[in-house]
N, C-alpha and C positions, 0 to 999 in steps of 0.2 A: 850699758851700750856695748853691744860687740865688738871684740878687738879688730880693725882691719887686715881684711888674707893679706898673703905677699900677692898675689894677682891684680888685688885693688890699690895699695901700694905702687907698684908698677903702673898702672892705669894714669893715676894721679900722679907721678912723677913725668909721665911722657906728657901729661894734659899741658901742665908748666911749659916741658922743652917743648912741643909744637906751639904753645903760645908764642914763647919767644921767639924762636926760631924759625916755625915755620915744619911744616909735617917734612916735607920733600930735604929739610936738610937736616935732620936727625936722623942719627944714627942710632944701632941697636948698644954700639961702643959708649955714645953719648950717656943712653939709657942710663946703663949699667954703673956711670960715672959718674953719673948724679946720686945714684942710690951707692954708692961704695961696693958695689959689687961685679964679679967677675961677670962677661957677657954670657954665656955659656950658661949660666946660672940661671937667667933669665929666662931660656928656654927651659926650665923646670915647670913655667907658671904659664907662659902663654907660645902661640906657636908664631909668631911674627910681626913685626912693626903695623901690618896691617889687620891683626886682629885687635891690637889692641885700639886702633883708629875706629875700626868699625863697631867697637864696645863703647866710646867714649859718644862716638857721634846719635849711632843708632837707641842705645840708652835717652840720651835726652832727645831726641826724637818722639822715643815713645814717650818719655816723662810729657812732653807738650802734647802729644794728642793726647794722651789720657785726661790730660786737662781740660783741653779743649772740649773733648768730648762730655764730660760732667759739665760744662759750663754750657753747651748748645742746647743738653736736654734735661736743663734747670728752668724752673719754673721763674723765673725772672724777667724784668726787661733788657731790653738792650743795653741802657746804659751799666746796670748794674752786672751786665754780661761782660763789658766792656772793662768795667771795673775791677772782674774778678782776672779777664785777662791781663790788666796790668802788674795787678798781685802775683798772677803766676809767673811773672818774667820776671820781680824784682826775686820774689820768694827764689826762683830756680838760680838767677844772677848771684843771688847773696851764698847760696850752695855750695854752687862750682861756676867758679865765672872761668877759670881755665879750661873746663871742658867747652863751656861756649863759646872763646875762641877754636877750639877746632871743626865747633860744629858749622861756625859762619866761617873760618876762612882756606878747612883743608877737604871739604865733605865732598869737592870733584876729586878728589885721589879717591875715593871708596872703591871698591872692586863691583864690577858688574850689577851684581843681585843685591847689594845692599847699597850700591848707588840707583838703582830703579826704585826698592822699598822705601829709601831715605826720602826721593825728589816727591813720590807720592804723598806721603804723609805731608813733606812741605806743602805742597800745592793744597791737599785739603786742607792743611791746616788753615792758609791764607783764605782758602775759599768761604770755609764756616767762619772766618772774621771777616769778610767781606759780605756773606749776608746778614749777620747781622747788623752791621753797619748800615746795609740794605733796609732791613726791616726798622731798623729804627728811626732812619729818612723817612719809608714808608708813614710812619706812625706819628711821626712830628715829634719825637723823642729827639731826635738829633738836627740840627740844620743840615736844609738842602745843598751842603757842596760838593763837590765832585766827589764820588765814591771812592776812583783810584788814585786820587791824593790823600786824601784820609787815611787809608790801607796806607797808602806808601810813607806816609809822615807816623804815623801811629808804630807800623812793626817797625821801620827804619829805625828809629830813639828806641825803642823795645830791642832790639835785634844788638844793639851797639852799647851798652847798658853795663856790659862787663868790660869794656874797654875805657871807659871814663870813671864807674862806680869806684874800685878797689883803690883810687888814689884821692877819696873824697876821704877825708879823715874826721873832719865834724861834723856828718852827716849820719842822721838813726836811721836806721832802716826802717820805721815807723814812719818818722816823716818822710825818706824818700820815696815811700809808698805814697804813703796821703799827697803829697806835691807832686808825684809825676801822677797820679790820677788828674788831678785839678787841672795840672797845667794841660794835659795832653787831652782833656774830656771839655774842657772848660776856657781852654786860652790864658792869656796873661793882659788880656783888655777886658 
């Protein structure tokens, strides 16, 4: 395995303080304080608190459509569509759950062009899980309930994943796959 640059180093040390804290109250001083280094230094590696925002958010951005997109034009059904999108949120969740905190709670500070690129990708992403959802209502693979409850109960526990997961201590990441499919494809009745 490759050593990690000091750029990704940096990346993952900011992921942490915007989880905590919040994009809007870290500082570049903080950065630097966390990692034991002088702020100055910092700018060796990237050009500003908001590059490194827009690397942490737009990264797993793209890591979810790339997903998405192998899962829309797989040969499967819906359920097993559905299933591999749970997998890819635990799988990405178990990764970096600190970068998914800054993707769900600082992605309106983005700048311009990567808050336009960002909101797109979101929206299709939502959209290709909501057809399929679609199609597999369609199909009698899934029960007829409201589509935009589904979507919204489905990515919501999906979306929030790393906010609850990292303090679950005897919990395998095998089973919390297998169990959040079940429960969330299947109910608890």
């Amino acid at each position: 395995m490759k050593p990690e640059s000091r750029k990704q180093e940096i990346i993952n040390a900011a992921s942490i303080l915007f989880t905590e804290k919040g994009y809007s109250a870290v500082t570049m001083r903080d950065l630097a304080k966390a990692m034991g280094i002088k702020a100055a230094s910092l700018y060796n590696h990237i050009q500003s608190k908001q590059e490194i925002l827009s690397t942490i958010i737009i990264d797993l951005a793209e890591e979810f459509t790339t997903g998405m997109n192998q899962i829309i034009n797989s040969d499967v059904g819906s359920i097993q569509k559905l299933e591999n999108i749970i997998s890819l949120h635990v799988d990405v969740t178990l990764r970096n759950a600190d970068g998914l905190g800054s993707l769900n709670s600082d992605w309106m500070h983005l700048e311009e062009e990567n808050l336009i690129y960002f909101e797109k990708m979101r929206h299709d992403y939502e959209e290709n899980f909501r057809n399929i959802v679609k199609k597999g209502v369609e199909k009698g693979e899934i029960k007829p309930y409201n589509i935009e409850i589904m979507v919204f109960s489905t990515l919501s526990t999906l979306r929030t994943l790393y906010l609850w997961y990292p303090n679950q201590k005897n919990i395998d990441s095998d089973i919390l796959k297998r169990d959040m499919i079940s429960v969330l494809l299947k109910g608890v009745v």
